[in-house]
C-alpha positions in Angstrom: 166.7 68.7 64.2 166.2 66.4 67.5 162.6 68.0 67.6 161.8 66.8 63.9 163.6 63.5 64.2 161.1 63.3 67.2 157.9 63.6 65.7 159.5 62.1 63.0 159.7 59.1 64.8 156.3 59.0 66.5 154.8 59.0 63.1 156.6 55.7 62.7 155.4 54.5 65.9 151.8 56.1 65.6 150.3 56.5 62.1 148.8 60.0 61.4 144.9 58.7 62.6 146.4 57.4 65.4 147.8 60.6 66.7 144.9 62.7 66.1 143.0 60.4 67.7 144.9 60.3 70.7 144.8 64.0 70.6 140.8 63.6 70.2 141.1 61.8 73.4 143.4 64.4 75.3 140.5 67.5 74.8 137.3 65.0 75.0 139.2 64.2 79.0 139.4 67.7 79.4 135.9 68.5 78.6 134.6 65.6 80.3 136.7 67.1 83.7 135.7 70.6 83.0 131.9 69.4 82.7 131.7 67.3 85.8 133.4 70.5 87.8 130.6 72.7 86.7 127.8 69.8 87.8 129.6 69.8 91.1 129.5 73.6 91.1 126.2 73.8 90.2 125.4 71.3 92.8 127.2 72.9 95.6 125.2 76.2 94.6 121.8 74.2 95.1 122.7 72.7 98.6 124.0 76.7 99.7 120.9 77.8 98.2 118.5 75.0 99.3 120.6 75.6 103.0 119.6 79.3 102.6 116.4 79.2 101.9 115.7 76.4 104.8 117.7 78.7 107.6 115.0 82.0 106.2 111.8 79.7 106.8 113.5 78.2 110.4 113.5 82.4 110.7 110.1 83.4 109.7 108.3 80.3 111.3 108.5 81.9 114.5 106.6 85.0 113.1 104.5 82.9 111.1 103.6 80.5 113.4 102.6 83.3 116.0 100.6 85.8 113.5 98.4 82.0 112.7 98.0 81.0 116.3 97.3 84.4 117.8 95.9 86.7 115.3 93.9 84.5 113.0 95.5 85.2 110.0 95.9 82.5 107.4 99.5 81.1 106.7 99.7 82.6 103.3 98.6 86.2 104.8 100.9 85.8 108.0 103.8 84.8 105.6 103.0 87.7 103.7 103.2 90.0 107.2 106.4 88.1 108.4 108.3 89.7 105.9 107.5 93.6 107.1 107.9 93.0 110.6 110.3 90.9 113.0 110.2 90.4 116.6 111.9 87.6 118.5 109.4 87.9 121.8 105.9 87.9 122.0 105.6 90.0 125.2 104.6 93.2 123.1 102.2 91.5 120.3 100.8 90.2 123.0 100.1 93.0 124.9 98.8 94.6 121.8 96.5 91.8 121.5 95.0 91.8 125.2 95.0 95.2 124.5 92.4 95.3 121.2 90.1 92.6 122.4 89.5 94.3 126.0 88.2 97.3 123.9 86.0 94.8 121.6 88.4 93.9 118.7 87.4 90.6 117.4 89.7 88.1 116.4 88.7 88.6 112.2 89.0 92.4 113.2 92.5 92.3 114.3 93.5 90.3 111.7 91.6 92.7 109.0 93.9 95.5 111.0 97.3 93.8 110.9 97.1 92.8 106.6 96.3 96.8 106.4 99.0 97.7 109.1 101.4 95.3 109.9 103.4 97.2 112.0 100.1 97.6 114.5 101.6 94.3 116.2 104.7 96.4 117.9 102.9 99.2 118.6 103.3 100.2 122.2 99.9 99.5 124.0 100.0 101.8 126.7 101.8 104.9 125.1 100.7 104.8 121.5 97.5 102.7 121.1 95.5 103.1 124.9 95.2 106.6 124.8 93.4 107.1 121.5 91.4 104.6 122.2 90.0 106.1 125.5 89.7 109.7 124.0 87.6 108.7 121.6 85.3 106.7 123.8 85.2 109.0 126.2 83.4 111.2 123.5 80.1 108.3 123.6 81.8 105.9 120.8 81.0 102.6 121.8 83.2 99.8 121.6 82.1 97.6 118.9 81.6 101.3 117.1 84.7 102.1 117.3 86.2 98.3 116.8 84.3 98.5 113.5 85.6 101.6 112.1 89.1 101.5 112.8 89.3 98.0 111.8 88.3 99.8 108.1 91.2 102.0 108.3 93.7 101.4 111.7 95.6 105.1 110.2 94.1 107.0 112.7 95.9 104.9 115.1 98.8 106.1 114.0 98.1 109.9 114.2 99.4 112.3 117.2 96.5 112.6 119.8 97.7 116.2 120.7 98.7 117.3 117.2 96.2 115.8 115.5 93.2 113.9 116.6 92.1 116.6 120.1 92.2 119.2 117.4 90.1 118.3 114.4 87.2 116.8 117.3 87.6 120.8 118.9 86.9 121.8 114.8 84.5 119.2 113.8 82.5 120.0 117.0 81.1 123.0 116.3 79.6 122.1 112.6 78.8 118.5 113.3 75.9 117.4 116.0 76.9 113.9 116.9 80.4 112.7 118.4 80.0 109.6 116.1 80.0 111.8 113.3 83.0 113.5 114.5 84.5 110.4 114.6 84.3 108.7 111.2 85.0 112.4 109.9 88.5 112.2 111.6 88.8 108.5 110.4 88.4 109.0 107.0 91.2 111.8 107.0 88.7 114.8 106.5 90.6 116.5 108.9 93.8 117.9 106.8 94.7 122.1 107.0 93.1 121.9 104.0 89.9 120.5 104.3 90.2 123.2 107.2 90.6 126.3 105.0 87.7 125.1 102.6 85.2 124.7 106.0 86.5 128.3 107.0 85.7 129.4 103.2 82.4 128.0 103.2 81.6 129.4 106.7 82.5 133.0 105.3 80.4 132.3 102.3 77.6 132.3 104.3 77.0 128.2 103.6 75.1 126.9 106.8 76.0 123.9 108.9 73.6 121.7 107.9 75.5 121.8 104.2 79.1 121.9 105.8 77.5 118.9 107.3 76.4 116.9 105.3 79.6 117.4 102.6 82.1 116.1 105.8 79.9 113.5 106.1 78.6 112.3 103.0 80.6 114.1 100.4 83.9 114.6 101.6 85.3 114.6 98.0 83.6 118.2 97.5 85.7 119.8 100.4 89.4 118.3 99.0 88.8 120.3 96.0 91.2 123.1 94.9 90.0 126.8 96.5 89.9 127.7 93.3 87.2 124.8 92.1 85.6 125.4 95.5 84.8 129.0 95.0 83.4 128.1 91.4 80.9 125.8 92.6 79.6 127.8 95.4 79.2 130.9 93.2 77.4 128.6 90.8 74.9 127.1 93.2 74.5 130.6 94.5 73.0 131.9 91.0 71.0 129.1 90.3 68.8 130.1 93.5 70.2 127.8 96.7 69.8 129.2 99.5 72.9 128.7 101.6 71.6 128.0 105.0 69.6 124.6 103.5 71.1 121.5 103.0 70.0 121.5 99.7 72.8 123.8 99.1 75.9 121.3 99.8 73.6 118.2 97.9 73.6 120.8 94.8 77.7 121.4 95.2 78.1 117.7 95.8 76.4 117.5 92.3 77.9 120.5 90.1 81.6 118.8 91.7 83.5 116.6 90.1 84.4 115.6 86.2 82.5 112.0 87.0 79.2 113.9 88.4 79.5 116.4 85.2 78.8 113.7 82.7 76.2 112.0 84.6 74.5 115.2 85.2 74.3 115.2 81.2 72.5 111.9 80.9 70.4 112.5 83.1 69.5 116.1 81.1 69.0 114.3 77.8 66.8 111.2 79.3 64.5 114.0 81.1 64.2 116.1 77.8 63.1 112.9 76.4 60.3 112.3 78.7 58.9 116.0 78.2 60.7 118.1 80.4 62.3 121.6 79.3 65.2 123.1 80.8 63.8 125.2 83.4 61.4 121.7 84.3 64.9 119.9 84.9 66.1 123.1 86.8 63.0 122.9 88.8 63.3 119.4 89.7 67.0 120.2 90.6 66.2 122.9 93.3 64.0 120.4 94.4 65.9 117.2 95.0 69.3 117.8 93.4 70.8 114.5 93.4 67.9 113.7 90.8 70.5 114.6 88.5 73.0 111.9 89.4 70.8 109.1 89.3 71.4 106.5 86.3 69.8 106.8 83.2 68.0 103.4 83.4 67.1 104.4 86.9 65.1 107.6 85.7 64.0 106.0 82.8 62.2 102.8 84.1 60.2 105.0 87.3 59.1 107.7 84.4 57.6 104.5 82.4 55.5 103.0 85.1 54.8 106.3 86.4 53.4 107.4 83.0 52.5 104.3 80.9 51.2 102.3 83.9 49.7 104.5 86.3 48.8 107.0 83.2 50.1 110.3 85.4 51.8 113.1 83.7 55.7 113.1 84.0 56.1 116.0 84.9 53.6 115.1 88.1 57.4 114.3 89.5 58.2 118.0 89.1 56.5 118.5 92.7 58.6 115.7 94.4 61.3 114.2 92.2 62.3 111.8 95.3 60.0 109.5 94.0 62.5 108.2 91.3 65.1 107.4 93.9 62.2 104.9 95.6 62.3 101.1 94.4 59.6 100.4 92.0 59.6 96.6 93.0 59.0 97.5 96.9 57.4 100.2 97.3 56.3 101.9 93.8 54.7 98.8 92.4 53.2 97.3 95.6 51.6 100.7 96.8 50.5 101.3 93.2 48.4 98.0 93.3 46.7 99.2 96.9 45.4 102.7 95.6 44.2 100.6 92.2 41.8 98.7 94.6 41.2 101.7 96.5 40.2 103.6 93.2 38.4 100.8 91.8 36.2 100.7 94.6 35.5 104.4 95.2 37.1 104.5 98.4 39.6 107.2 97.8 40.0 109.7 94.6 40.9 109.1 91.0 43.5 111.9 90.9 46.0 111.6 93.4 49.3 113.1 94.0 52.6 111.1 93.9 54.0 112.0 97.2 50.5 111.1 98.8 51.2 107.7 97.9 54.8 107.5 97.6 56.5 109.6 99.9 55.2 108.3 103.7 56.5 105.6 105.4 55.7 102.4 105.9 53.6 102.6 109.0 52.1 105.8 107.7 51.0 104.1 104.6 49.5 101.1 106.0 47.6 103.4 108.6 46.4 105.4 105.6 45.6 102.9 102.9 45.2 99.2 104.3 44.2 99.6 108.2 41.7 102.5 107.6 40.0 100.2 104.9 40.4 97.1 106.0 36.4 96.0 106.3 35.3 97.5 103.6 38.5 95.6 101.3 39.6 92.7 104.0 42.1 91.4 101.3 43.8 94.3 100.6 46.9 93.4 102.3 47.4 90.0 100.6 46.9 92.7 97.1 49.7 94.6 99.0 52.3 91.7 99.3 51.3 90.2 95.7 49.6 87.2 97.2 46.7 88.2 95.3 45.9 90.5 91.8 44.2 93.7 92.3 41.1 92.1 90.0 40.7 89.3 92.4 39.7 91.0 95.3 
């Protein structure tokens, strides 16, 4: 009764709009106190965080600031290093450092090494680092060599000397001929159990050196196949007529391995068949030189038309060399070509000439042969050879 007399009474005092829009008031306060808490919330968050994120760059200046100054690395890269690694001294970077460039690191080589392998910085100089360095330049690796390739890769850095690196050289020694060799063999990782097993497969296969070789080499790729895609291949090369103890061999598995090489290896069938050969031509030309069949169509296709339309040979004249489509038809095909046109022109050599004649020798060879030997008779001949002048002007 009190409670309705109450309100009964504030109506009198305050009219109904009055009272609501007192009430209006009360919650528009309360929303105006609860907003400006969450500004200063969401302030205070931004000075933690702003405080946060100043203290981690006082932290990784010191790295920074050392990795720019010492190791030539750009802020953005050192930043981007400063994050993997952490040191609060410089005494063993530094070492590191004195370390690399007194075995002919430079400056841009040590910084290639550290964005590959950051963790190269704390290395321990004299335990991990010195001793590799020296075993492998002990075996004739010269400095800048051996500065060069590692700065490529820095893994074999981190490999065991005793466990890893003394016993693939012991291996690699008795296939490969040269200690540098060796070397970028064991760089690149072609030293695994595995690769192993397929050497020791090939060796029992009756493959020669030369073709172990050249695969460790040249074509690692062939030797981390499966055993199983291995033994396929060398049974394959073996009916076509290889014989094993030829480098020819491992050029012909480094061609019949691999889904990539398979489908170029059909191009290169088609465009042949398309410039007159048959089947057992290409096979031919494949015993021959059989990376003919990995070279690109427009490769094959532009030597076979100057070869044929220009010089007017047959094109299967390439059956008895096909190295002459891997040679450069600016520099040597087209230049060379221009010399014997004189020569011909002139009676000074034969019409009919074979490609590798021509083609095939060297640079000094050719000159001897073609330009030196003829050189009174056709004193211009070697401004025709550079293209100073047109074969019709001299």
């Amino acid at each position: 009764m009190k409670a309705a007399q109450c309100i009964s009474g504030m109506r009198l005092l305050f009219p109904l709009n009055s009272l609501d829009l007192l009430r209006e008031n009360s919650i528009s306060a309360c929303k105006s106190s609860l907003l400006l808490s969450f500004a200063s919330l969401q302030r205070l968050c931004r000075l933690i965080g702003s405080k946060s994120s100043t203290e981690e760059e006082k932290g990784d200046a010191f790295e920074v600031r050392y990795l720019v100054r010492s190791c030539g690395l750009s802020s953005e890269g050192a930043r981007a290093i400063s994050k993997k690694i952490k040191f609060k001294s410089t005494e063993r970077p530094d070492s590191v450092l004195a370390l690399l460039r007194n075995h002919g690191f430079t400056l841009s080589q040590i910084s290639r090494m550290l964005r590959k392998r950051p963790s190269l910085i704390l290395a321990h100089p004299e335990h991990t680092l010195l001793p590799k360095l020296e075993f492998l330049l002990s075996k004739g690796i010269s400095k800048a060599h051996l500065a060069r390739t590692l700065s490529g890769d820095p893994t074999l850095l981190y490999r065991s000397l005793e466990k890893h690196i003394k016993p693939c050289y012991n291996f690699l020694r008795s296939i490969l001929l040269s200690d540098a060799k060796i070397v970028s063999a064991i760089h690149r990782r072609e030293c695994s159990h595995y690769v192993i097993a397929n050497i020791e497969f090939l060796r029992e296969s009756g493959v020669g050196r030369p073709s172990i070789s050249i695969l460790l080499t040249s074509f690692p790729e062939v030797l981390t196949q499966s055993h199983e895609e291995l033994s396929r291949v060398v049974k394959e090369v073996k009916e076509m007529g290889f014989d094993p103890s030829k480098v020819t061999f491992g050029l012909a598995m480094h061609a019949l391995s691999g889904k990539s090489n398979k489908s170029i290896r059909e191009r290169c069938f088609e465009v042949y068949r398309k410039w007159g050969w048959s089947k057992d031509d290409i096979l031919a030309a494949f015993k021959k030189h059989p990376n003919c069949m990995l070279l690109s169509e427009s490769k094959i296709s532009q030597g076979m038309d100057f070869i044929v339309n220009k010089m007017g040979s047959s094109s299967k004249m390439i059956l008895h060399n096909p190295i002459v489509l891997f040679l450069s038809l600016e520099k040597r095909i087209i230049p060379r070509f221009r010399v014997i046109n004189v020569l011909q022109s002139k009676g000074l050599v034969k019409k009919h000439m074979s490609l590798t004649s021509i083609f095939v020798p060297n640079e000094t060879k050719f000159q001897q042969r073609y330009i030196i030997r003829f050189a009174e008779q056709v004193p211009r001949l070697l401004s025709v050879y550079k293209g100073k002048l047109k074969p019709e002007e001299v």
